[in-house]
C-alpha positions as semicolon CSV with decimal commas, in nm:
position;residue;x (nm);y (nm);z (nm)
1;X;0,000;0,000;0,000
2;X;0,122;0,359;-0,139
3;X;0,091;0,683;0,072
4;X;0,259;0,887;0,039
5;X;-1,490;3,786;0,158
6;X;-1,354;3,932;-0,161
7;X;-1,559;3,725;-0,445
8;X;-1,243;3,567;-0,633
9;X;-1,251;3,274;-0,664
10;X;-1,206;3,084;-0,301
11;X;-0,881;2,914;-0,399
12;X;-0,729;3,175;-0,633
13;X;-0,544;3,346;-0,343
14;X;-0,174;3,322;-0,462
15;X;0,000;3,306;-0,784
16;X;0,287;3,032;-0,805
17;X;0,588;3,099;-1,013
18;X;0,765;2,867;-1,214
19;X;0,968;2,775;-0,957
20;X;0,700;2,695;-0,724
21;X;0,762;2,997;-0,545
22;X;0,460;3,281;-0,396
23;X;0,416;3,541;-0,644
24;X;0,222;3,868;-0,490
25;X;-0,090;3,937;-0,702
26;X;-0,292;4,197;-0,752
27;X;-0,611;3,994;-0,823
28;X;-0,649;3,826;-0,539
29;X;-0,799;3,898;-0,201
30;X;-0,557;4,018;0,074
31;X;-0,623;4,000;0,461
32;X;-0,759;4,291;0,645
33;X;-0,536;4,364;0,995
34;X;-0,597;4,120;1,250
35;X;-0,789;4,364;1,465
36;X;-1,046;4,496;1,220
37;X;-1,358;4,307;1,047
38;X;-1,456;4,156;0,724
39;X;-1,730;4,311;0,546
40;X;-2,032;4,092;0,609
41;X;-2,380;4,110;0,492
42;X;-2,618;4,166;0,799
43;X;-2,823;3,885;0,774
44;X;-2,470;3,664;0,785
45;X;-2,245;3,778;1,044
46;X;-2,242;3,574;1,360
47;X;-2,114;3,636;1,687
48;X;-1,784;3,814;1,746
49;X;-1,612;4,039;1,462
50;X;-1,290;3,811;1,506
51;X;-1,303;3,521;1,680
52;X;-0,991;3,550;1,903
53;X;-0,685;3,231;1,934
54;X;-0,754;3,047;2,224
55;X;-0,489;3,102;2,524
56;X;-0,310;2,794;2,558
57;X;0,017;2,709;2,733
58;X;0,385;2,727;2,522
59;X;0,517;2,377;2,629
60;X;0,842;2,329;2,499
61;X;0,935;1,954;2,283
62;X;0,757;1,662;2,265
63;X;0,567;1,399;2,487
64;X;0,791;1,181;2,663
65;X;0,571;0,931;2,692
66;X;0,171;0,802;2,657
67;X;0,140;0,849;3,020
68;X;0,156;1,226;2,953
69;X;-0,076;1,213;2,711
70;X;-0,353;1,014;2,885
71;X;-0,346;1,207;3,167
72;X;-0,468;1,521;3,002
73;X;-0,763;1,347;2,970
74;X;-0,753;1,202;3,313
75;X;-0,666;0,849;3,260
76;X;-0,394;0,626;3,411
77;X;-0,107;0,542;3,283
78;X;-0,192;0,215;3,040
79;X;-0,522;0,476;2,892
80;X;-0,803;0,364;3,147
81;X;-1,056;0,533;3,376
82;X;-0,954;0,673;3,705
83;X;-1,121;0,945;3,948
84;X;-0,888;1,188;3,792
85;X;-1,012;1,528;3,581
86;X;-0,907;1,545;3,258
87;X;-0,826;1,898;3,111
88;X;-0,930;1,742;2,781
89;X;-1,257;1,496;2,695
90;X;-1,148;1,169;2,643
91;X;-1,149;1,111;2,242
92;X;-1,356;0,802;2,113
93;X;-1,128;0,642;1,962
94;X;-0,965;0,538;2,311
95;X;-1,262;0,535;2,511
96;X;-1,340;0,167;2,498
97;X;-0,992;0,003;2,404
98;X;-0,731;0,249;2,428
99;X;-0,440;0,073;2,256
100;X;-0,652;-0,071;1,962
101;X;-0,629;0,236;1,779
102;X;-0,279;0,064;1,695
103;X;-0,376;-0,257;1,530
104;X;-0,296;-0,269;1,135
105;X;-0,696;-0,368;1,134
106;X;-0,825;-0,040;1,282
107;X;-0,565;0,217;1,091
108;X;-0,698;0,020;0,760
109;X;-1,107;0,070;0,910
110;X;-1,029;0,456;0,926
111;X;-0,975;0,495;0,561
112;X;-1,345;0,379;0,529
113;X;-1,476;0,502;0,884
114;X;-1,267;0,783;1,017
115;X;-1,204;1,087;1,001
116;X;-1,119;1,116;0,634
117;X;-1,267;0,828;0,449
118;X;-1,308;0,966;0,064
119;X;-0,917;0,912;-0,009
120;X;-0,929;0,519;-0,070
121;X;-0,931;0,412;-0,413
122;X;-0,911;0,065;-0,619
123;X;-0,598;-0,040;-0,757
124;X;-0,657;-0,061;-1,169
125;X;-0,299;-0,092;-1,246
126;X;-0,017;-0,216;-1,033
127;X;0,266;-0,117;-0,946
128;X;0,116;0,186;-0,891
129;X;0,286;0,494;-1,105
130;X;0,327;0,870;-1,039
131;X;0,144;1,166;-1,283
132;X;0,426;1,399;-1,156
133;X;0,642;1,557;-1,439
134;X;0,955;1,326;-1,474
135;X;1,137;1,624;-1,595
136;X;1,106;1,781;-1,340
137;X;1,073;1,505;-1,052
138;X;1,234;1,257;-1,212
139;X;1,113;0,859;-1,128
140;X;0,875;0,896;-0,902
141;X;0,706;0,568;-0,953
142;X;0,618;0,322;-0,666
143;X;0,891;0,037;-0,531
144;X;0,647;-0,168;-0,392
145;X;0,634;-0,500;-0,558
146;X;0,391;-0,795;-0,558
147;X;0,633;-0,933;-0,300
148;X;0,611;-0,701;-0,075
149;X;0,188;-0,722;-0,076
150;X;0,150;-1,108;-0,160
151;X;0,220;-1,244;0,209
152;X;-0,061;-1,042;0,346
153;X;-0,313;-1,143;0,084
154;X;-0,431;-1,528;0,213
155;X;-0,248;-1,717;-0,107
156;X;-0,443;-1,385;-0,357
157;X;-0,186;-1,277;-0,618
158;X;-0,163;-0,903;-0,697
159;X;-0,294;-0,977;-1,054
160;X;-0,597;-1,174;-0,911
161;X;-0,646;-0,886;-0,622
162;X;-0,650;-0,599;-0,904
163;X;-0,896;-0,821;-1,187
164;X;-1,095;-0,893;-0,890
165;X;-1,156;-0,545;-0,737
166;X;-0,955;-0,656;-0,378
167;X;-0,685;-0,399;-0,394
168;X;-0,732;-0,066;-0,265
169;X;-0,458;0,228;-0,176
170;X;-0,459;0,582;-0,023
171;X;-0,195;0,761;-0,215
172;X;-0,084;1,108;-0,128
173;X;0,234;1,080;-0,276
174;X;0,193;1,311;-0,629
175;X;0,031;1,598;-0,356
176;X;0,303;1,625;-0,128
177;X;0,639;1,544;-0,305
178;X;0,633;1,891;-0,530
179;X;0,634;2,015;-0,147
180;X;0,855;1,856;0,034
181;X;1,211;2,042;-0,036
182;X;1,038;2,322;0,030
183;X;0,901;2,225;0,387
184;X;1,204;2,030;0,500
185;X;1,394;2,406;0,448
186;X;1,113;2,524;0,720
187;X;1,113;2,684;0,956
188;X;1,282;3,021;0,774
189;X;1,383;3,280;1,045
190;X;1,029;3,431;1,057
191;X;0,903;3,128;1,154
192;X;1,190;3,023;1,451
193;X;0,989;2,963;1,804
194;X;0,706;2,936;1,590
195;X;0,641;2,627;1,404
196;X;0,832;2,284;1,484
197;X;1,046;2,130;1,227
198;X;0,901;1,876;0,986
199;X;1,062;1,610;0,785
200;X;1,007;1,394;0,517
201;X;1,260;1,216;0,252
202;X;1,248;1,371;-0,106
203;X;1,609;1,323;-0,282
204;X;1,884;1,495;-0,070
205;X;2,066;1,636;-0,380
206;X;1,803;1,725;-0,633
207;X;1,448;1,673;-0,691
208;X;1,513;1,592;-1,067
209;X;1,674;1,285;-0,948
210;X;1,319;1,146;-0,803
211;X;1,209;1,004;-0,464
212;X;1,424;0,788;-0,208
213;X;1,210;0,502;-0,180
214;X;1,182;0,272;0,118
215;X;0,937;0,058;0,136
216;X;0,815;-0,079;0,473
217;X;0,625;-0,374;0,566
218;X;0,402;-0,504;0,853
219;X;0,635;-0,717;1,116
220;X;0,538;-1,088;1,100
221;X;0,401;-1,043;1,475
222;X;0,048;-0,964;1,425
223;X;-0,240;-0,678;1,590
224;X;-0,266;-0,920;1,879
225;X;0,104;-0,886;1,983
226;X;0,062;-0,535;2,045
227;X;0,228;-0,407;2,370
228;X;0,198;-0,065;2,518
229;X;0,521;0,026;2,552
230;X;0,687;-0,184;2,241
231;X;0,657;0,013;1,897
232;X;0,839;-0,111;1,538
233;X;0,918;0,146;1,215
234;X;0,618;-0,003;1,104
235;X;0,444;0,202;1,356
236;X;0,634;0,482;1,240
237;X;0,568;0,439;0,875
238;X;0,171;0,429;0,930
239;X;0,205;0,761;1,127
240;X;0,388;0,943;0,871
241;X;0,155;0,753;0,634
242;X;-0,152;0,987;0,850
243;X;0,036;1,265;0,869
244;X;-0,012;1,310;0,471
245;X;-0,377;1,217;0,499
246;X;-0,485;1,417;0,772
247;X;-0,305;1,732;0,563
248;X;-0,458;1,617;0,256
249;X;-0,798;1,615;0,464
250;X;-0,783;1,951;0,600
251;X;-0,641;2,185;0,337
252;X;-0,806;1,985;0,046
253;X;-1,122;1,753;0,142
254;X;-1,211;2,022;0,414
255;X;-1,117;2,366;0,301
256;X;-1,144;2,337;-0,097
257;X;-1,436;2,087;-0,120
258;X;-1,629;2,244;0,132
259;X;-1,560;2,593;0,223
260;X;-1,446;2,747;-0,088
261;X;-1,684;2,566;-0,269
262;X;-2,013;2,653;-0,127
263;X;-1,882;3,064;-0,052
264;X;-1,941;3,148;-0,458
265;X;-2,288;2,967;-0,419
266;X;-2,336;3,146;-0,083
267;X;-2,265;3,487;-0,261
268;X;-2,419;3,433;-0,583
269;X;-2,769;3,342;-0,418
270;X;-2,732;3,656;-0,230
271;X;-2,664;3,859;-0,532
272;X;-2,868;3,745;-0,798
273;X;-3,184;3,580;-0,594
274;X;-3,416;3,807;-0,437
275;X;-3,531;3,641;-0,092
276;X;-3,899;3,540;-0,265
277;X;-3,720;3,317;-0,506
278;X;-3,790;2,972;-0,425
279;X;-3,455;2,862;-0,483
280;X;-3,327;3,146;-0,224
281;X;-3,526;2,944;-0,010
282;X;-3,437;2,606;-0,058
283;X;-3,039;2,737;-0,054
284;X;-3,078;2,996;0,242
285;X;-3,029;2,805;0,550
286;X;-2,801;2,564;0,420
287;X;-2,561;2,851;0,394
288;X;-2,602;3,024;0,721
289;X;-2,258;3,153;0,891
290;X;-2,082;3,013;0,616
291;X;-1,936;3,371;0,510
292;X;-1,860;3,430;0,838
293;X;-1,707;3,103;0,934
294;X;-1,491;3,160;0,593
295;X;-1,357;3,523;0,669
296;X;-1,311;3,427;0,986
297;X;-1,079;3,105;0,892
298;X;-0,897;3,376;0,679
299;X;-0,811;3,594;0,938
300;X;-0,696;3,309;1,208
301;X;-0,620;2,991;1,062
302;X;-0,451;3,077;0,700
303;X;-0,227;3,355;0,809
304;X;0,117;3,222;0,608
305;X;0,325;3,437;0,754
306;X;0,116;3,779;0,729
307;X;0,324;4,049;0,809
308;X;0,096;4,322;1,028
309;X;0,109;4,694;1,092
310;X;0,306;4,639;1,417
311;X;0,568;4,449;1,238
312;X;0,515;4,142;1,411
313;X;0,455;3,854;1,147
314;X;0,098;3,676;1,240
315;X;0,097;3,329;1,147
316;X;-0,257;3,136;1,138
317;X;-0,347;2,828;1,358
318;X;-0,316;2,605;1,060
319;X;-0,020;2,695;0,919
320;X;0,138;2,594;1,267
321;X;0,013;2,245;1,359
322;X;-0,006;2,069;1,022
323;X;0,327;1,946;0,881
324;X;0,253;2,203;0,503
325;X;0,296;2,498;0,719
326;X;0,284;2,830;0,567
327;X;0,225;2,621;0,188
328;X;-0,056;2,504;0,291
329;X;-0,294;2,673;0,130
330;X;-0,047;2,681;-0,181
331;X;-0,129;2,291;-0,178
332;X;-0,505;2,349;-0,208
333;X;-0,438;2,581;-0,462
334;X;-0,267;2,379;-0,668
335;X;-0,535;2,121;-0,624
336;X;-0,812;2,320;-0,680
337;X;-0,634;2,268;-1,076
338;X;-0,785;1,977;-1,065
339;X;-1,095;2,054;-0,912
340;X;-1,410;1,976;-1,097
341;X;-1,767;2,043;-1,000
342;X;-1,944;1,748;-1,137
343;X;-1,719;1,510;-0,977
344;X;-1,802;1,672;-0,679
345;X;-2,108;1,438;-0,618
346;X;-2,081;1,132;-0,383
347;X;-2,169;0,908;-0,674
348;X;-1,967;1,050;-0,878
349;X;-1,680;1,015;-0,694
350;X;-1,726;0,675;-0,567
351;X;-1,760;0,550;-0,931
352;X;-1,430;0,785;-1,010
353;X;-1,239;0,621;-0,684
354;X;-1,321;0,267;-0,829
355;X;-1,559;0,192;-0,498
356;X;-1,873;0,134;-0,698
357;X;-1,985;0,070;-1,042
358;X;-2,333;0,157;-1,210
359;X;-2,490;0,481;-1,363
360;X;-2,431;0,798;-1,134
361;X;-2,761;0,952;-1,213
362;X;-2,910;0,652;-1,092
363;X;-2,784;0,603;-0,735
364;X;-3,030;0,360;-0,572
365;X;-2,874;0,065;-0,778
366;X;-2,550;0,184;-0,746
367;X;-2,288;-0,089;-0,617
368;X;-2,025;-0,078;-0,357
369;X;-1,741;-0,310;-0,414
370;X;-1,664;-0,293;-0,062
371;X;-1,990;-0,351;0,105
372;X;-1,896;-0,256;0,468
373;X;-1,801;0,084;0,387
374;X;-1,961;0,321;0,648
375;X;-1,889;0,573;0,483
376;X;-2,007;0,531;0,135
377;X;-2,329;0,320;0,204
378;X;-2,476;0,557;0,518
379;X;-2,411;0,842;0,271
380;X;-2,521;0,705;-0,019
381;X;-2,896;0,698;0,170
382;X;-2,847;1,034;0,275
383;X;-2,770;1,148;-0,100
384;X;-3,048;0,989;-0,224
385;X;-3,271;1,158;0,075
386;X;-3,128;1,524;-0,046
387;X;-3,209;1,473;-0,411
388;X;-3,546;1,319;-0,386
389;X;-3,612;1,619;-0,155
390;X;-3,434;1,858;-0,412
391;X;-3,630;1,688;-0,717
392;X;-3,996;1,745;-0,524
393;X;-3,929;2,091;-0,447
394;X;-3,766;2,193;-0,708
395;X;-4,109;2,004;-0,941
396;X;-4,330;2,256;-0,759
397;X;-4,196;2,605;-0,937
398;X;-3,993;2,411;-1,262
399;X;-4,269;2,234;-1,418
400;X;-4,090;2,180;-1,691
401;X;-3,754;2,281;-1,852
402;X;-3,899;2,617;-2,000
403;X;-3,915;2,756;-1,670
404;X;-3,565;2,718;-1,575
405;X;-3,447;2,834;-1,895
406;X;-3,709;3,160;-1,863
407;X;-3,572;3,201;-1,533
408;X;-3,338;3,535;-1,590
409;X;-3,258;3,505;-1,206
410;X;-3,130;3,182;-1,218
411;X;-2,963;3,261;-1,540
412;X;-2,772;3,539;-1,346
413;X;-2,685;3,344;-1,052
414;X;-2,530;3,041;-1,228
415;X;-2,337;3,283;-1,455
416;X;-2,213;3,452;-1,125
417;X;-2,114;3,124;-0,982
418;X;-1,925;2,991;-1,302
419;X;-1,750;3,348;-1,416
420;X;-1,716;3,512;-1,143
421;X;-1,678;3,243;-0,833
422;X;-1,446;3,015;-1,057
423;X;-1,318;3,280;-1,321
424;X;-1,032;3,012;-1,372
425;X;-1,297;2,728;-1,455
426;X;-1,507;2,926;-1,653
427;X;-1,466;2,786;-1,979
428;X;-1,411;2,448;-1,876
429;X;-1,663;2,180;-2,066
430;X;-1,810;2,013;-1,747
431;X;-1,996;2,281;-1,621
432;X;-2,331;2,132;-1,670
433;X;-2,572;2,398;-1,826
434;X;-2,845;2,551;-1,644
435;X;-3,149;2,479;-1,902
436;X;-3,344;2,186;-1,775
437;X;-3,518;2,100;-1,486
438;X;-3,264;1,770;-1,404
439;X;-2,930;2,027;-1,386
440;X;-3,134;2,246;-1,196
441;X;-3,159;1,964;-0,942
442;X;-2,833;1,874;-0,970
443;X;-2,679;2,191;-0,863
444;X;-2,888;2,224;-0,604
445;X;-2,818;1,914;-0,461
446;X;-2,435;2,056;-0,379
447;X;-2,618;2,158;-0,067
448;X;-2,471;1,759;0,003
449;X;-2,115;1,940;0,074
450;X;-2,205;2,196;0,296
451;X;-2,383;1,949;0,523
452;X;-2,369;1,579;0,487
453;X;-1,966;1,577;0,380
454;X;-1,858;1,828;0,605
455;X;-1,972;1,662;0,884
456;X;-1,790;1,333;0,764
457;X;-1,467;1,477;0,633
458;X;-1,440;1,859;0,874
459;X;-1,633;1,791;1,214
460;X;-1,590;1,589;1,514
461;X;-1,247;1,558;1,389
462;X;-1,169;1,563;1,800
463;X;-1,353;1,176;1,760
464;X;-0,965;1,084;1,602
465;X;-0,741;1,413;1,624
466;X;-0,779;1,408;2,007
467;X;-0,528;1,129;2,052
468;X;-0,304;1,277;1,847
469;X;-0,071;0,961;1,860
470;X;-0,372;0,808;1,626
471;X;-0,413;1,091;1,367
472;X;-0,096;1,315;1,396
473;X;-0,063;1,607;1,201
474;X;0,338;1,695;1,162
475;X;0,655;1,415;1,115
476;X;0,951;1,582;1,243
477;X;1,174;1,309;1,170
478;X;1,268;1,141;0,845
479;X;1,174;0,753;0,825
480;X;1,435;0,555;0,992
481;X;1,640;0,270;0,757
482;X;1,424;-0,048;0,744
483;X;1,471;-0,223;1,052
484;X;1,596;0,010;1,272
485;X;1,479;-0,034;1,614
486;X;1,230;0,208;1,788
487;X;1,124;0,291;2,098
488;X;0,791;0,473;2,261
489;X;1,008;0,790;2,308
490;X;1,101;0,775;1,945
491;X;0,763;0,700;1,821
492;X;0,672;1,043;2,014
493;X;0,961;1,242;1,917
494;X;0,881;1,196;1,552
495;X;0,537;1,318;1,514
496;X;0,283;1,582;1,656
497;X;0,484;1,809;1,916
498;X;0,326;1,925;2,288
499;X;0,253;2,260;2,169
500;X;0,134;2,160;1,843
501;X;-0,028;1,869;1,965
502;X;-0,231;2,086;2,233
503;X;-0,387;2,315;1,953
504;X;-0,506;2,060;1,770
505;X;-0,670;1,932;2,065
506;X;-0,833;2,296;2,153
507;X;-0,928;2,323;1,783
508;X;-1,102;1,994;1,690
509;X;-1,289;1,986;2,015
510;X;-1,422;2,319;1,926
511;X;-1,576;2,172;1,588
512;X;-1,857;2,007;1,761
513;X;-2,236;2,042;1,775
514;X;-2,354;2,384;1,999
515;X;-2,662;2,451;2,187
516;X;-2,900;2,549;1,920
517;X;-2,765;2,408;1,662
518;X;-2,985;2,347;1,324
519;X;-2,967;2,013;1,156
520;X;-3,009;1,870;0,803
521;X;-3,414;1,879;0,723
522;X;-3,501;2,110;1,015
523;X;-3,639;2,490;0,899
524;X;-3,858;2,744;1,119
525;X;-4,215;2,691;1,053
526;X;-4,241;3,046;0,900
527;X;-3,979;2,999;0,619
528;X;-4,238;2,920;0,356
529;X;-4,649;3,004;0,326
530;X;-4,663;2,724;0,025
531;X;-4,812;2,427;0,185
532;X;-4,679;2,208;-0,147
533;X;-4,317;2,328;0,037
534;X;-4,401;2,227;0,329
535;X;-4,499;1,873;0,289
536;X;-4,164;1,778;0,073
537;X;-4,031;1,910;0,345
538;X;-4,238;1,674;0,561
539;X;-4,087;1,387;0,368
540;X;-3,732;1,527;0,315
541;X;-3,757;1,461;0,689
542;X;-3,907;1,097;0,707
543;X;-3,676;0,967;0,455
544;X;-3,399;1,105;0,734
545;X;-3,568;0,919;0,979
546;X;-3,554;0,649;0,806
547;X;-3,165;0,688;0,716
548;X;-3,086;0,746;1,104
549;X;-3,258;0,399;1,184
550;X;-3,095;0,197;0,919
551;X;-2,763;0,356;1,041
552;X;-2,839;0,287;1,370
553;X;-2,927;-0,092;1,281
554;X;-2,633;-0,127;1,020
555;X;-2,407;-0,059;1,371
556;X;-2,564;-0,305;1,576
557;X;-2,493;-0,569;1,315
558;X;-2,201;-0,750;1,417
559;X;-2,121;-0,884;1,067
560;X;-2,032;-0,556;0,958
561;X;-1,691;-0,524;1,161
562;X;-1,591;-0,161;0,993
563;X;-1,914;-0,026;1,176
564;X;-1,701;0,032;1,492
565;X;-1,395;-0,149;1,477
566;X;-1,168;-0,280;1,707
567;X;-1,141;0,058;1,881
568;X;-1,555;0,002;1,937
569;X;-1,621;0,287;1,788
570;X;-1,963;0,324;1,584
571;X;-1,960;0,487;1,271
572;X;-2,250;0,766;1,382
573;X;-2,070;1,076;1,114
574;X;-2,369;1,065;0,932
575;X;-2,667;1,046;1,147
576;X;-2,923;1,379;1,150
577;X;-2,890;1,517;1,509
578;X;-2,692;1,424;1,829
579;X;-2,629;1,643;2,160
580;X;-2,384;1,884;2,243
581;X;-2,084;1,796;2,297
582;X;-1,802;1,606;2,168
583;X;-1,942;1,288;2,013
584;X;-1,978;1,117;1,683
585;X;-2,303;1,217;1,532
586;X;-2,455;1,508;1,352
587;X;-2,525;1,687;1,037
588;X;-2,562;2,115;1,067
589;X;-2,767;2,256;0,772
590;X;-2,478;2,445;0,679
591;X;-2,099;2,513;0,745
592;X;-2,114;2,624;1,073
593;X;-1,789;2,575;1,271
């Protein structure tokens, strides 16, 4: 296995040179000074004008040992209950069995059931190969042979495993090697004190000359040899392995998929739509404080080394405790190249990751080639739920494809959101045209991404972040040689540091569900007079009933073993409502934290 409010457009907020470099451009937005506001409509702004850095401790190094760590959440030294306070909640994923997190069984379940579980793809063609530029990058190909796979595959071949649809990867590899000279130089001098070091392994001498490639493989002792205080580089390897996924996740999954995709909606519905327009109604709430959650992620979390008036340079939360740094946003930038709106659908993409085969438009009789996939099959209901509730509303006022196409609103808004939101897409051929009644759903159905995927892929990320030992965010070590020996103060001294560690902490268990919170399918009774409305609405909200209970009996089935794992964890990402607090369930309307 490989692992490796200005209305531009969301992503467009830095040039890159041809040497990869940051090139200052006039175009883009720039940041207002830390102290002053972002020009937000009335009807969006929420709360404070800037939401101020929480006041945490400056601990020095790294965690000497998991007895540290468990104790900030008021556990004993081998991760179990005692009378002792916590400063922290204790995350899920050790609540039950605090050292399964570790088994090669549980860090494979979390690419289908964790906190990012859209990067897993089938294997078509093997050994896997690199899209980099070999001019530039040189061989950049994967070393990982059938031999290395085979003894882990029950007598399977790799030919049989990839005809058959039985070999899957999570490859990060072409996304972070054009980075990683460039964030093994960091920290510059504006950065000393400020960030921790992080290392990976491109070439020493020149990235023209490709990758060094070591490939590591599971020791021969098994999950159930696990002991607490014993680690192996193959430890190691699976946490650098995270490290790239959990980036990946955040500055890609998170912030491009999500956030910068549903602000040009956001703006264009409040633009072009006047608030009678029934499809300023459908959209409305499923955008609420998503402006302000947006600007306010701009001014605190994506600084990249903003210089301010006072001279001090303000760097955002972000760009400190995940291993990119200050390129962070670069990376998403240079993915949003490859960003493409129709693929943006869960079908869609499940067909385009090789997890299911079958006719997108058509999802009910779509199939999974991995059936236990959490994941893909609870969302796959609630997909279905959104568009059938989409399709009858939008069948009240779009009786047939006339209307949309007479529509001059509409008209404007779409054009808004292709020209203007994604100037740089503009003329690309996959923007599907907004002149029948089936598109029409089909965009509005996005409204998918702003609730049901962000809460799989952007909240409750606490569930797996807050043990940062299980989903660490920075390598500050290069890979040892294969076979080196490692210890448990190694193990800690090569990922996440204290300080680093400790924001994440503060920031993922801030992305949970708050008092008063608004879920998927729930409206004030006022926000329509048209009873026709109102009962699609009724069954928008039955059909989530209905999801919630299959979910619900889906995790009580003890067949399906990725439900919850041996961490005993149920998959609950995708059920309607919860409680507040930090725990695993619950879908917002809209991007709200």
């Amino acid at each position: 296995m490989r692992w490796g409010c200005s209305h531009a457009s969301s992503l467009d907020e830095c040039s890159v040179g041809r040497n990869g470099a940051m090139m200052a451009d006039p175009r883009t937005e720039s940041r207002v000074p830390i102290g002053q506001q972002v020009y937000l409509p009335c009807d969006e702004r929420v709360g404070e004008p800037v939401v101020p850095a929480p006041n945490l401790p400056n601990p020095d190094g790294h965690f000497k040992s998991f007895a540290e760590i468990y104790s900030l959440f008021g556990l004993n030294e081998l991760g179990q209950h005692n009378q002792a306070k916590g400063k922290f909640p204790v995350p899920q994923v050790i609540s039950v069995k605090p050292k399964n997190w570790r088994t090669d069984k549980e860090f494979a379940r979390q690419m289908l059931a964790g906190a990012n579980p859209v990067c897993i793809k089938r294997v078509t063609e093997f050994p896997l190969t690199s899209e980099l530029d070999r001019c530039m990058y040189g061989d950049q190909d994967s070393k990982i042979t059938r031999d290395h796979i085979e003894k882990n595959m029950s007598g399977m071949t790799g030919e049989q495993a990839v005809k058959d649809g039985k070999l899957y990867a999570v490859d990060h590899h072409d996304f972070m090697m054009p980075f990683l000279k460039r964030i093994n130089e960091l920290p510059g001098e504006e950065e000393k004190g400020e960030i921790s070091e992080g290392k990976t392994l491109p070439h020493p001498e020149d990235e023209q000359l490709g990758a060094v490639s070591t490939v590591y493989t599971p020791p021969d002792t098994g999950d159930e040899d696990i002991v607490a205080e014993w680690f192996t580089i193959w430890d190691l390897a699976k946490a650098h392995a995270t490290v790239n996924d959990t980036c990946k996740n955040n500055f890609v999954y998170h912030w491009r998929n999500v956030n910068a995709t549903m602000e040009p909606l956001a703006i264009a519905t409040n633009r072009q739509l006047t608030v009678l327009h029934p499809i300023h109604k459908l959209l409305k709430p499923h955008f609420c404080k998503t402006l302000y959650i947006n600007s306010t992620a701009r001014q605190i979390l994506f600084g990249s080394g903003d210089r301010r008036e006072s001279g001090e340079i303000f760097r955002g939360i972000q760009e400190v405790i995940y291993l990119p740094s200050k390129y962070g946003l670069e990376m998403a930038s240079q993915a949003y190249k490859n960003w493409i709106f129709t693929d943006l659908p869960l079908p869609k993409d499940l067909i385009n990751r090789g997890l299911a085969k079958g006719d997108p438009k058509n999802p009910e009789k779509l199939e999974l080639l991995i059936k236990d996939y959490p994941f893909a099959v609870d969302g796959l209901e609630l997909w279905i739920a959104i568009k059938n509730w989409i399709t009858d509303y939008c069948s009240i006022y779009y009786v047939d494809d006339g209307a949309v196409t007479s529509d001059s609103e509409l008209e404007a808004w779409w054009k808004e959101v292709r020209h203007v939101g994604h100037g740089d897409h503009c003329e690309a051929p996959w923007w599907p045209k907004l002149d029948c009644v089936g598109n029409l759903e089909e965009i509005c159905t996005t409204i998918w991404l702003g609730s049901a995927f962000h809460a799989a892929v952007g909240l409750r990320q606490y569930t797996h972040l807050g043990f940062v030992p299980n989903r660490p965010t920075i390598a500050c070590r290069a890979m040892p040689e294969a076979g080196a020996e490692v210890t448990e103060s190694d193990f800690l001294g090569s990922i996440t540091p204290r300080k680093e560690a400790l924001w994440v902490m503060t920031m993922t268990g801030l992305s949970m569900m708050t008092k008063g919170e608004v879920y998927l399918g729930q409206r004030p009774e006022w926000w329509t007079c048209d009873e026709r409305a109102a009962d699609a609405l009724a069954r928008f909200q039955s059909r989530l009933e209905a999801v919630v209970d299959n979910i619900n009996r889906r995790n009580r089935d003890p067949g399906l073993r990725n439900r919850a794992g041996a961490v005993e964890l149920p998959y609950t990402l995708l059920t309607q409502t919860t409680v507040p607090g930090p725990v695993g369930g619950g879908i917002p309307n809209s991007i709200t934290n």
